[in-house]
Wavefront OBJ file of the C-alpha trace (Angstrom):
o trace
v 159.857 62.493 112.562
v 156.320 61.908 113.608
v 152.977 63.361 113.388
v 149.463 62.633 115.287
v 146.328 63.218 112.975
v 143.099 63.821 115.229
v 139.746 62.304 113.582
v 137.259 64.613 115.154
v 134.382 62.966 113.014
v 131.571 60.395 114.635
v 132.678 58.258 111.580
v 136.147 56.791 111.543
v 136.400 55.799 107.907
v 134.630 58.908 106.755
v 135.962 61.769 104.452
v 137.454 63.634 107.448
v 139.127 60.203 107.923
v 139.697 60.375 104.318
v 141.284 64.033 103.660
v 143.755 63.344 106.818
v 144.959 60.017 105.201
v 145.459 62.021 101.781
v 147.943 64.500 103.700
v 149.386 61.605 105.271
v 149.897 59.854 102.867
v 152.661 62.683 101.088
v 154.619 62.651 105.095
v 154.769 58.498 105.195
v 155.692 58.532 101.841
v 159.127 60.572 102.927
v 159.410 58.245 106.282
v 157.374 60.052 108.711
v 155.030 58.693 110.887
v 151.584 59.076 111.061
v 149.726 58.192 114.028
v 145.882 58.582 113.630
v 143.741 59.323 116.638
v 139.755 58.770 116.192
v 139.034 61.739 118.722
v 135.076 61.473 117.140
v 134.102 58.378 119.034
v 134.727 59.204 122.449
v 133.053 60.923 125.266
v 134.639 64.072 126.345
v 133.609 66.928 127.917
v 134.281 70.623 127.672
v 136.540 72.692 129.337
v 134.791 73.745 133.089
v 137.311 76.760 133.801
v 138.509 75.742 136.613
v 141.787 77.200 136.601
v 143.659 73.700 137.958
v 145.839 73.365 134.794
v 146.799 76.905 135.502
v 147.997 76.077 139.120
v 149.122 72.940 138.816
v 151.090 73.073 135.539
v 151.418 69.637 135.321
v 150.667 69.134 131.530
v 147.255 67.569 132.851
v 144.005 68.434 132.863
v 142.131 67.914 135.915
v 139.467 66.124 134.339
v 140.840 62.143 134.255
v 137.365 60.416 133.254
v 138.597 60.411 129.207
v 141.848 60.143 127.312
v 142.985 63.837 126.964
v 146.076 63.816 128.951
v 146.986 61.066 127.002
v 146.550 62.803 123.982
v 148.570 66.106 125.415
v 151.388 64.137 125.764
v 150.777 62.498 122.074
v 150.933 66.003 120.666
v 154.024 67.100 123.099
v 156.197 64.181 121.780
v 155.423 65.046 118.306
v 156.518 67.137 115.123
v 153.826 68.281 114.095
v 149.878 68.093 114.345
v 146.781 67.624 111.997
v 143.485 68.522 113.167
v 140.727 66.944 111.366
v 136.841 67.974 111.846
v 133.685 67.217 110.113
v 131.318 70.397 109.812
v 128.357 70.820 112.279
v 126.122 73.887 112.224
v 129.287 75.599 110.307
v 131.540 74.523 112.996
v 133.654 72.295 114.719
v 132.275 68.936 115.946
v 131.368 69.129 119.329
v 133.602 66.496 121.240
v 136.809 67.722 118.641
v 135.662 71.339 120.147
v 135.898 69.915 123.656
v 139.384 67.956 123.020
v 140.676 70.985 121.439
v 139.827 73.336 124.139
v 141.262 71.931 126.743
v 144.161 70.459 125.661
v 145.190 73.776 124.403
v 144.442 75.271 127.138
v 146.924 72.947 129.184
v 149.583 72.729 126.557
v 149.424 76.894 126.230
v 149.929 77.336 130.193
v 152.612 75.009 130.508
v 155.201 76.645 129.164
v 153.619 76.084 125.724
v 154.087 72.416 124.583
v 153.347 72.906 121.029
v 155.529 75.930 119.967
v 157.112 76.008 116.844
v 155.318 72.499 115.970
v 154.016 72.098 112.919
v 150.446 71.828 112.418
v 147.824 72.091 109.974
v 143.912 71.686 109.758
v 141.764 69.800 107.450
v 137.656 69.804 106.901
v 134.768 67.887 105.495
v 131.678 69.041 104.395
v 128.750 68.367 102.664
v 127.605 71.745 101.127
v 129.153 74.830 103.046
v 130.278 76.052 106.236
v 133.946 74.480 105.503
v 135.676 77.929 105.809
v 134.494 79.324 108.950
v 135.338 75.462 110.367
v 138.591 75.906 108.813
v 139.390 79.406 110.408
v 138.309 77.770 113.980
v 140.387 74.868 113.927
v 142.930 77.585 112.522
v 142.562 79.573 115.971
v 144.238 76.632 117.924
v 147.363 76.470 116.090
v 148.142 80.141 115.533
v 147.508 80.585 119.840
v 149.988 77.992 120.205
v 152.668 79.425 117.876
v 152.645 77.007 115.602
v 154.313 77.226 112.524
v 151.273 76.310 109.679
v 151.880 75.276 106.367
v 149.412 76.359 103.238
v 148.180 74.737 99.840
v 146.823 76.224 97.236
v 143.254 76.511 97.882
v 141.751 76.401 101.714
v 141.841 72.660 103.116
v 138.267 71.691 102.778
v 137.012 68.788 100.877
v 133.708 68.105 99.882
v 131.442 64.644 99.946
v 128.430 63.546 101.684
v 129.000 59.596 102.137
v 131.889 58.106 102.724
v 133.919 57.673 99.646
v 132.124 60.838 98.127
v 135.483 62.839 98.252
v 137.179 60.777 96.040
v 135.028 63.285 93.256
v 136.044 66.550 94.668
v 139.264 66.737 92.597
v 140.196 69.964 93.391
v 139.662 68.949 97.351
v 141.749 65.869 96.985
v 145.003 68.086 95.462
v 144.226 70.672 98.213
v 145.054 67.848 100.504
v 147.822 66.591 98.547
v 149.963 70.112 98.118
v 149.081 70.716 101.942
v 151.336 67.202 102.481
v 154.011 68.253 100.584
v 154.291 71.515 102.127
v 154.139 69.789 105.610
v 157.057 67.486 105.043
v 158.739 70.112 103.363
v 158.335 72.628 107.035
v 158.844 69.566 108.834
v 162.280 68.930 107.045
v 163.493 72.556 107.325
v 162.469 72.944 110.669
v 164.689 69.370 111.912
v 167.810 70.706 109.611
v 167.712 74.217 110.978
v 167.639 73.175 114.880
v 171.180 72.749 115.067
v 171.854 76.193 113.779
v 169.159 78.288 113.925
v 167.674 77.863 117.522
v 164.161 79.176 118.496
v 163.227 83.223 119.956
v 163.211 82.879 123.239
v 159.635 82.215 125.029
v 157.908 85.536 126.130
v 155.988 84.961 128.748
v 152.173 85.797 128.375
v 150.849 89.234 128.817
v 147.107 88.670 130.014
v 144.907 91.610 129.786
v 141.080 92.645 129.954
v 139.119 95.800 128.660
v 137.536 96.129 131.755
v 138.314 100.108 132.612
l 1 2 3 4 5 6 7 8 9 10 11 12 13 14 15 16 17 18 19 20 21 22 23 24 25 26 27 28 29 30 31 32 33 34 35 36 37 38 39 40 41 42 43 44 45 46 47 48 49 50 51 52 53 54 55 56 57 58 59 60 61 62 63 64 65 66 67 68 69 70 71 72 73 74 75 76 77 78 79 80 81 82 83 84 85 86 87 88 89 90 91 92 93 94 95 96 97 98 99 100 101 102 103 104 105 106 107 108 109 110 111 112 113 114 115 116 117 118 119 120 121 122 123 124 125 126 127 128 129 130 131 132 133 134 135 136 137 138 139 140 141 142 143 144 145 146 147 148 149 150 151 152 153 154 155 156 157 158 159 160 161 162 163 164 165 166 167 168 169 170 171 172 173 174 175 176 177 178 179 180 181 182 183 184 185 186 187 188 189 190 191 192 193 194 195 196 197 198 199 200 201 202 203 204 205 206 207 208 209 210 211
């Protein structure tokens, strides 16, 4: 099995870095794979509504001047899917808002790529504002049907520079128990394909409030 964690921090050895490694560490421990992506770095623009994804349905996004289509097809070949984010303003990081918006987007209206995956989201921050980031990143995987594991607390961790987590005990089993409880979905999912095969796609209802 395999998993791609997205670094949507500006720092790639940071504690966003730090609290997906922490989680990763409990799924390589078992044999899965962990493939880290440092989303934070890069240049990529939002979502312009175009609509192409829509008619084209060719798991792509229109836009080709950044590495998102590469990453769609990361998260399609995958079990499941951690989203990491650093908290700006209260919310997501801009360019991990960007990523996450449109490859949603194209994975939701293509026959939706990242059903019944597993994924989970994880958040650093220096004072507050780590819950409503949480509940954002949270948005994504719940609209793609998703199946999200818990942990005992919600999965923020707390530090200013990097290293800082490493004193947020609490944040650092939060991360920990959310692992376990990955690999743990992750291994029920694989041993129940065989006999327990997935509700059959609905396809979308799309309505306004327009009267």
């Amino acid at each position: 099995m395999n998993v791609v964690a997205f670094n949507g921090s500006p720092k790639e050895n940071g504690n966003t870095a730090a609290a997906l490694k922490l989680v990763a560490t409990e799924l390589e421990g078992a044999g899965v794979t962990v493939n880290f992506v440092h989303l934070g770095k890069e240049v990529i623009r939002g979502c312009t509504a175009c609509g192409a994804c829509i008619k084209n349905r060719n798991e792509r996004c229109i836009i080709e001047t950044d590495n998102v289509n590469d990453y769609i097809q990361l998260m399609k070949n995958s079990d499941g899917i951690l989203l990491g984010s650093p908290v700006h303003f209260a919310a997501i990081a801009g360019t991990m808002k960007s990523f996450l918006d449109r490859a949603f987007y194209v994975t939701g209206v293509n026959n939706s790529l990242l059903r019944h995956k597993v994924g989970a989201a994880v958040v650093a921050v220096r004072r507050s504002g780590g819950v409503t980031t949480f509940d954002a990143l949270n948005h994504y995987i719940n609209y793609a049907e998703m199946v999200m594991p818990g942990s005992n607390y919600w999965n923020v961790i707390h530090g200013t520079r990097p290293g800082d987590t490493v004193k947020d005990e609490e944040g650092e089993q939060i991360m920990r128990v959310l692992g376990r409880n990955m690999l743990w979905l992750l291994q029920l999912i694989e041993a129940g394909k065989s006999t327990h095969p997935a509700p059959a796609l609905e396809r979308k209802v799309y309505t306004n409030f327009v009267r």
